[in-house]
C-alpha positions in Angstrom: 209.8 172.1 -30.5 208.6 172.9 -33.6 205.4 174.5 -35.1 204.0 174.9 -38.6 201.1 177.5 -38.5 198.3 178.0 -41.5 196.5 175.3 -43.8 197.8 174.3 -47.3 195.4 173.1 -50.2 197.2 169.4 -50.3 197.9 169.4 -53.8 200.1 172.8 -53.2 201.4 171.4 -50.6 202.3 167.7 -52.4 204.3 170.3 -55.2 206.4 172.3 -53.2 207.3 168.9 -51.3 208.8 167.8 -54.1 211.2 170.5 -54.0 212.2 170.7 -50.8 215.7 169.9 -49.6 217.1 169.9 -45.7 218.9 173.0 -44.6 221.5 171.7 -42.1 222.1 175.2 -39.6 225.0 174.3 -37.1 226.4 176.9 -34.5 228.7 177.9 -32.0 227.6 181.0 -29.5 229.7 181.9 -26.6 228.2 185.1 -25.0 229.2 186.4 -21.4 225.6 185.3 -19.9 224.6 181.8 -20.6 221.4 181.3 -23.2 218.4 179.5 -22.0 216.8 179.0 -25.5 217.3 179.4 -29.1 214.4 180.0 -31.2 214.5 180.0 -35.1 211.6 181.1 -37.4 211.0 181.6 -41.2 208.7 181.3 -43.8 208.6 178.5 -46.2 206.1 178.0 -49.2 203.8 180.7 -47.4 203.5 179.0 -44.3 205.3 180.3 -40.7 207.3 177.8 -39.5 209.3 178.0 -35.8 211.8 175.6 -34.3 213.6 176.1 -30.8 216.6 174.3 -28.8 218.2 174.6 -26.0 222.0 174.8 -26.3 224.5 172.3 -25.4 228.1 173.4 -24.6 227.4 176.6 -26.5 226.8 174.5 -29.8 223.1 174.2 -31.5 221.7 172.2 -34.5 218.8 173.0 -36.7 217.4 170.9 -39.0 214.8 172.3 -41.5 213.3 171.5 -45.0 213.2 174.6 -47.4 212.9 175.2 -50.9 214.7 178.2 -51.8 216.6 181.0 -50.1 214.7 182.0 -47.3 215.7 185.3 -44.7 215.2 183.7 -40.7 215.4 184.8 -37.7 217.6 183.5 -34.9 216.7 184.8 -31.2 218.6 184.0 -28.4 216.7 184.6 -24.7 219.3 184.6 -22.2 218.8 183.1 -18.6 216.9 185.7 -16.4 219.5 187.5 -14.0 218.9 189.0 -10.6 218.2 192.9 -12.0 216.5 192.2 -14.8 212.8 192.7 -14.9 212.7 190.4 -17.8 215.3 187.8 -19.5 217.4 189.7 -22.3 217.2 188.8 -25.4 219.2 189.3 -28.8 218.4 188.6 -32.5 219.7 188.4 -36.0 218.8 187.8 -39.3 220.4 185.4 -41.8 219.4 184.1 -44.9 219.0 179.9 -45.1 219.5 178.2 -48.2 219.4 174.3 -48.4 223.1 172.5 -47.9 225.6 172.9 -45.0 225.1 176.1 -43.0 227.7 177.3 -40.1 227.3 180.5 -37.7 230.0 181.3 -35.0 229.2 184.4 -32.3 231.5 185.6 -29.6 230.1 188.2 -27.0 227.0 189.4 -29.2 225.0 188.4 -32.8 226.6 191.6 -34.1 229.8 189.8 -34.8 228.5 186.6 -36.3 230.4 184.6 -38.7 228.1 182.6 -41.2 229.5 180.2 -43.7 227.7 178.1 -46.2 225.4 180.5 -47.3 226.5 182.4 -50.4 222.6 184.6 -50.0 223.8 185.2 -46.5 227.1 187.0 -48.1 225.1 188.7 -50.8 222.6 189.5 -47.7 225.2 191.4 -45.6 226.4 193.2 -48.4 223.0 194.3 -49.4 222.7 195.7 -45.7 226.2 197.4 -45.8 225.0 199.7 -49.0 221.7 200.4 -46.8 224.1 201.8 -43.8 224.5 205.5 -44.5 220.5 205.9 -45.6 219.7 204.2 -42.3 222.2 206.5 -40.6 220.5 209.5 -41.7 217.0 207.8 -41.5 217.8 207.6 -37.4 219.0 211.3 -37.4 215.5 212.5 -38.9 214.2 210.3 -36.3 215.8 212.4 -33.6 214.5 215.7 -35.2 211.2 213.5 -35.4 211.1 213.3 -31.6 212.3 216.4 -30.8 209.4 218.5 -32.9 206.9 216.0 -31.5 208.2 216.8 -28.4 207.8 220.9 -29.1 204.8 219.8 -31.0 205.8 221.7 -33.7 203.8 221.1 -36.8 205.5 222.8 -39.9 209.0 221.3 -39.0 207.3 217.7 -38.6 205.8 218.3 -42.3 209.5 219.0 -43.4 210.8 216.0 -41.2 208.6 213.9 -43.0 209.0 214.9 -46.6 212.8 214.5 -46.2 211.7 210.9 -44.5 210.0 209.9 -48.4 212.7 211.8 -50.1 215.1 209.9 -48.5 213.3 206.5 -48.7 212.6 206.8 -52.7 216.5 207.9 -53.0 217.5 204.7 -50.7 215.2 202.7 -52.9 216.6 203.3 -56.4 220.5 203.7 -55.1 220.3 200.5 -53.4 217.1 198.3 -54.2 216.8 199.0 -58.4 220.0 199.4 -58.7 221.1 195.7 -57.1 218.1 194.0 -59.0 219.1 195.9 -62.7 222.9 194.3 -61.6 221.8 191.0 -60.4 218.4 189.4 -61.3 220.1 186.3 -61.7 221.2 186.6 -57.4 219.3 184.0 -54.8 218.2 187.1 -53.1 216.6 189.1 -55.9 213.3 188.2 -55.2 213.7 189.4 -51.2 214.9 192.9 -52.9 212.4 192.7 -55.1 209.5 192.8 -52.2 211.5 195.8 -50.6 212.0 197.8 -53.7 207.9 196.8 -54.7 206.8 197.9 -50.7 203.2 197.0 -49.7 201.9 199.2 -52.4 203.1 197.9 -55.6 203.1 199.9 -58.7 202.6 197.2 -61.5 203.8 199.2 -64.1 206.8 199.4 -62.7 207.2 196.4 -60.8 206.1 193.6 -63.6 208.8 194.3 -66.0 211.6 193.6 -63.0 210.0 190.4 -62.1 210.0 189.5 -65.3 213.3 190.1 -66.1 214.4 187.4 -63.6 215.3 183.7 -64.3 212.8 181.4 -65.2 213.4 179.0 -62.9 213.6 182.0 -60.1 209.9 182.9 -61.0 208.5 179.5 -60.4 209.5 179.5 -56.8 207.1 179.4 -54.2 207.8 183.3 -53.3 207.6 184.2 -56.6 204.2 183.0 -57.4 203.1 184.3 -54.5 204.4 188.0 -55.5 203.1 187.1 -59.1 199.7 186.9 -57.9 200.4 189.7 -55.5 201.4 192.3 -59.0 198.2 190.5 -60.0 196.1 192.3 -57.1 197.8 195.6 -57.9 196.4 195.9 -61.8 193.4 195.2 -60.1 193.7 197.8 -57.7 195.6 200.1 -59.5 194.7 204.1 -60.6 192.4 203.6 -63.7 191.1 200.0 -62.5 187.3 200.1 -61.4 187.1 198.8 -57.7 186.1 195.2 -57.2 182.6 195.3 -55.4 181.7 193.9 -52.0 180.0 193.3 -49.4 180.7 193.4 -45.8 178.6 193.8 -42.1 178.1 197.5 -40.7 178.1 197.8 -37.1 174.9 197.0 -36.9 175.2 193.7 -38.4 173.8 194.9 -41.2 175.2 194.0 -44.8 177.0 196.7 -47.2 177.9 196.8 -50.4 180.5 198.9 -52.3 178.1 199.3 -54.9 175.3 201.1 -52.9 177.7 203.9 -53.1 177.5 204.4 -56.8 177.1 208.1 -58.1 179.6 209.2 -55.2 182.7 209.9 -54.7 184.1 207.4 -52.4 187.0 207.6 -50.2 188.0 203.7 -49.0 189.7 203.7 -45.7 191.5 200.9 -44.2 192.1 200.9 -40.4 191.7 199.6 -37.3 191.5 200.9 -33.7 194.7 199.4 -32.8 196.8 200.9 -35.6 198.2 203.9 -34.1 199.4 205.4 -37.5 195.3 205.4 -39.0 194.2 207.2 -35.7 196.8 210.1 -36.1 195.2 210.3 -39.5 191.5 209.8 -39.0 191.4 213.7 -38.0 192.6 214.5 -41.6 189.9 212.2 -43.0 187.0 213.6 -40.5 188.2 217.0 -41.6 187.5 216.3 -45.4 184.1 214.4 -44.8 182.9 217.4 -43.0 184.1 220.1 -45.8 182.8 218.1 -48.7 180.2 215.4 -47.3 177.7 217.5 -49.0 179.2 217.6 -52.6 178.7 213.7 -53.5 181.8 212.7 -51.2 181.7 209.8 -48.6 183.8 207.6 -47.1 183.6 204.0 -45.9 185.7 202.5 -43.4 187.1 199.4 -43.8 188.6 197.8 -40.1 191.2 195.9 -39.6 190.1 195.0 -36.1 190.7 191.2 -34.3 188.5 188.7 -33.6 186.4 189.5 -30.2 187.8 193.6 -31.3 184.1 194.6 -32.1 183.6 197.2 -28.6 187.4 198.7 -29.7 186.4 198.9 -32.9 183.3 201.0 -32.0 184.8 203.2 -29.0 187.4 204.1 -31.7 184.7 205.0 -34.5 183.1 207.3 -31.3 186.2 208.7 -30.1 187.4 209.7 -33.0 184.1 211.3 -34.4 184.2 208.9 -37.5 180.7 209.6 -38.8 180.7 207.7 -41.6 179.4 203.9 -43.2 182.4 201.2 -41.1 182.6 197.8 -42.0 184.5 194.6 -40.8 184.2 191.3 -40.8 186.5 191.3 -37.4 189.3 188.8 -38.9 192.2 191.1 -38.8 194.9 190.6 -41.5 192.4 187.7 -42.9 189.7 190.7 -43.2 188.3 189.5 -46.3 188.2 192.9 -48.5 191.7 193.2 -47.3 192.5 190.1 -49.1 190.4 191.1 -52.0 192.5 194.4 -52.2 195.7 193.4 -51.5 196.2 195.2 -48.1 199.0 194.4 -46.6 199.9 197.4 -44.1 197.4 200.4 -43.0 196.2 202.9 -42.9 195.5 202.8 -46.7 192.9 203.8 -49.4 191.4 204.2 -52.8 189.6 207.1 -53.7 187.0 206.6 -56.5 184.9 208.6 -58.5 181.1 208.5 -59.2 181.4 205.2 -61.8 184.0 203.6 -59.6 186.8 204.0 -60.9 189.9 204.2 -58.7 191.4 207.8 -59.0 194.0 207.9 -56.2 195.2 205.9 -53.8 197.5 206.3 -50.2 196.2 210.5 -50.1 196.4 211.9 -46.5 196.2 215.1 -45.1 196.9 217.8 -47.3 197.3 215.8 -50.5 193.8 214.3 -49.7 192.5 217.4 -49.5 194.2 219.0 -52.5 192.7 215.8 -55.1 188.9 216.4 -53.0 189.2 220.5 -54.2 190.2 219.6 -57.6 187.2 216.7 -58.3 184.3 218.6 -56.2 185.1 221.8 -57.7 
């Protein structure tokens, strides 16, 4: 059963046909509990695509049309025992390239064998150098839960400075460092989107892609994370933000230019993202001590489709007394796109002409960068 999810403009869709070749993916899994289904999902030329089979004898085929190395994901959902509350499931990731591809398991994915897939081998080496950060990223995640738990505020602060020491260490030891060695790899352009992160830096980020092989940048990833570096000079400190306009919760339209001759502190959230909520007391804090100096800020939510009553017990609850907009279409909000937002909570801080001044500044940093420009 297989499923292709989101429209392509036909002529996009007529190119990157042309370059498509069949990925052949042929396994053997022998667990102790017998699997009910095998599911199988990636993305290829932008769009989602997912495939499922049922095994026979332990063996599977998949079958698939790609155009470049692509990372998957292979689930296994096991048949529903007795004491289970739910049917166990286990999954992997492996990267799928077109040709010949084999994958043998015995008792769990951990001890896979894959074969015919020389990204897959670069792939699991890649994730070898990543072990000892991600070792000591779980042990701050057990001093993480054990402060929470004491609720102990100065240690969390330390917890989570070592967290984004630790994560810009992991990214030039491992990321740069693989894509300064090997641009010319089948995977460089999956380390170049970790290394980049969902804030990309263009400055920095540009001269890497460049740096890659021709006929690596014309694939369909790349062109997609061309236009995505694109975004980011857009969006970047120095840029003046791109106006729009977008429906209060009133129904009533907003523009980004009404706010002219302020500063202006863009917020993007959404009342199910439990990372923005934690923040939104930081952000209500700052309003209040400076909402009288020329400083406001305008939400911009993230919230579904048929969201609009979670969207406004959130603004209430959390005492969010400020200009919110949303168009209610989720990742598809259409600022969103505009910006290039890609994960949230995030936002832009810009001064009275609108130019962008800071982005991604919570808590004490935000209110460090309000003290200095509302002196």
């Amino acid at each position: 059963m297989k499923t292709i999810l989101t429209l392509i403009v036909f002529s996009l869709l007529s190119v990157s046909a042309k370059s498509q070749k069949k990925m052949h993916l042929k396994g053997d899994a022998r667990f102790s509990a017998p699997v009910q289904m095998i599911y199988l999902s990636f993305r290829a030329d932008g769009d989602l695509v997912t495939d499922s089979i049922k095994p026979v004898n332990n063996s599977f085929q998949f079958t698939e049309k790609i155009s470049e190395p692509t990372l998957a994901s292979l689930r296994f959902r096991f048949v529903k025992q007795e004491n289970e509350e739910r049917a166990r499931v286990e999954g992997m990731q492996l990267f799928l390239e077109p040709g010949n591809i084999k994958i043998s398991i015995k008792d769990s994915v951990r001890f896979a064998k894959v074969t015919g897939s020389s990204s897959q081998k670069l792939f699991e080496k890649l994730n070898e150098d990543q072990k000892p950060y991600n070792e000591r990223s779980a042990a701050l995640n057990e001093k993480y839960r054990q402060f929470s738990k004491e609720k102990n505020e100065e240690e969390l602060k330390k917890v989570m400075k070592e967290f984004d020491q630790l994560f810009d260490e992991k990214n030039e030891k491992v990321f740069h460092k693989y894509l300064k060695e090997h641009p010319e790899s089948p995977i460089a352009l999956y380390v170049l989107n970790q290394y980049a992160g969902y804030d990309i830096d263009a400055q920095k980020i540009e001269p890497l892609f460049e740096s890659l092989p021709a006929a690596t940048r014309q694939l369909p990833s790349a062109i997609a994370f061309k236009e995505r570096i694109e975004t980011a000079k857009k969006t970047g400190v120095g840029a003046y933000a791109m106006d729009f306009t977008q429906n209060d919760t009133l129904g009533k339209p907003v523009s980004l230019s009404n706010f002219k001759g302020k500063y202006v502190l863009i917020d993007f959230w959404a009342s199910w993202c439990g990372p923005c909520r934690a923040e939104n007391p930081n952000v209500v804090k700052a309003f209040n001590e400076y909402k009288d100096k020329k400083f406001t800020v305008l939400g911009i939510s993230l919230d579904q489709p048929g969201k609009q009553q979670a969207w406004l017990d959130a603004i209430h609850k959390d005492n969010l007394t400020w200009t919110h907009v949303s168009d209610l279409k989720f990742w598809d909000n259409e600022v969103a796109r505009l910006y290039g937002i890609r994960a949230i909570p995030q936002n832009l801080l810009l001064d009275p002409s609108g130019k962008i001044i800071a982005k991604n500044i919570r808590g004490e940093e935000l209110n460090k960068k309000l003290s200095e420009v509302l002196k």
